[in-house]
C-alpha positions in Angstrom: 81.2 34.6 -84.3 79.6 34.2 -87.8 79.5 30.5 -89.3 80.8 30.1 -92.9 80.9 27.1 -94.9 84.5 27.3 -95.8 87.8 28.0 -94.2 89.1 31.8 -95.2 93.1 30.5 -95.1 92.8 27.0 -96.2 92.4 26.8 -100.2 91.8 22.5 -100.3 89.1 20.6 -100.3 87.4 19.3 -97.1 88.8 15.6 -98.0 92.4 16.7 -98.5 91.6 19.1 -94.9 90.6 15.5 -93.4 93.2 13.8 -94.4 96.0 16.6 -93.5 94.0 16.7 -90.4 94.3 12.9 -89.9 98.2 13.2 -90.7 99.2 15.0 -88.0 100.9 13.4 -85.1 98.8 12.2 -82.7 99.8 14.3 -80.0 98.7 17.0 -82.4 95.7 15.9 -83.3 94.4 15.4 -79.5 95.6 19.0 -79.0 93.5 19.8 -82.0 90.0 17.7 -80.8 90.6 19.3 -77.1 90.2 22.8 -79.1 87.7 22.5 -80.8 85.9 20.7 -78.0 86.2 23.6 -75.7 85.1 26.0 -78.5 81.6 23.8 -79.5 81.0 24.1 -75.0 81.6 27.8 -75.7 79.3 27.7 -78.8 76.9 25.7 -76.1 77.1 27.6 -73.1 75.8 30.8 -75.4 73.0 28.9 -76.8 71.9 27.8 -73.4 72.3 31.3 -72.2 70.2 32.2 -74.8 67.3 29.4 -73.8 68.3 27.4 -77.4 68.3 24.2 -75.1 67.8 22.1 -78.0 71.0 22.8 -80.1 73.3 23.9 -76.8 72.4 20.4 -75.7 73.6 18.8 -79.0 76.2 21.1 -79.3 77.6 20.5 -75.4 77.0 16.6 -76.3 79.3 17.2 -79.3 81.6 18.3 -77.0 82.0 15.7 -74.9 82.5 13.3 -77.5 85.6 15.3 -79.2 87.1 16.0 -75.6 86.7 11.9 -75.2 88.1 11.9 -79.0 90.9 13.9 -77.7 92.1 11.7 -75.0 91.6 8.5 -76.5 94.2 9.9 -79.7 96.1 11.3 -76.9 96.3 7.1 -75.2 96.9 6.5 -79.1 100.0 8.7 -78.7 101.6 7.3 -75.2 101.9 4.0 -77.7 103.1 5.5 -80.6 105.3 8.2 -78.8 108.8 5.9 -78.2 108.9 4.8 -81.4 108.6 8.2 -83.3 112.4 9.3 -83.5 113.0 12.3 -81.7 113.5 14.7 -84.5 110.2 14.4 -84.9 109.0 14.6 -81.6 107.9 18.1 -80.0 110.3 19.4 -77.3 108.7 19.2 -73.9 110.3 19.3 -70.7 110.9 15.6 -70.4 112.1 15.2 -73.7 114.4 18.6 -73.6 118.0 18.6 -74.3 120.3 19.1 -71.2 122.5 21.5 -71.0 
């Protein structure tokens, strides 16, 4: 893994990332937190491994807090969810067409 600063396939800014970010449907978004939560306890784990207790700790506390992040949008969602119309919902298996 090497950090960068920017993201190599997204050309805007960090505000306009936010705010695409913050567009997305919710269900989306707490797919998105979950991600990147599990990739900061990977990021942990090796910097524990590694006896960086210091920054795995902040980094495995990080963690938790976009995993909770991640289930409170996903609560956010179970409101919002019968009221989006169902073009715009993804197809699950409860929501799937019958045929």
């Amino acid at each position: 893994m090497k950090h960068t600063h920017t993201l190599k396939n997204y050309q805007g800014s960090p505000e306009q990332l936010a705010e695409e970010i913050g567009d997305l449907f919710y269900d989306s978004l707490a797919d998105l937190l979950h991600l990147l939560s599990e990739k900061l306890q990977k990021d942990a784990n090796a910097d524990l491994a590694r006896q960086r207790f210091k920054l795995g700790g902040h980094l495995k506390e990080c963690s938790l807090y976009l995993e909770r992040a991640s289930h409170e949008i996903q609560q956010a969602w179970q409101i919002c969810e019968p009221h989006v119309p169902l073009e715009y919902q993804r197809v699950t298996s409860q929501n799937a067409p019958v045929s």
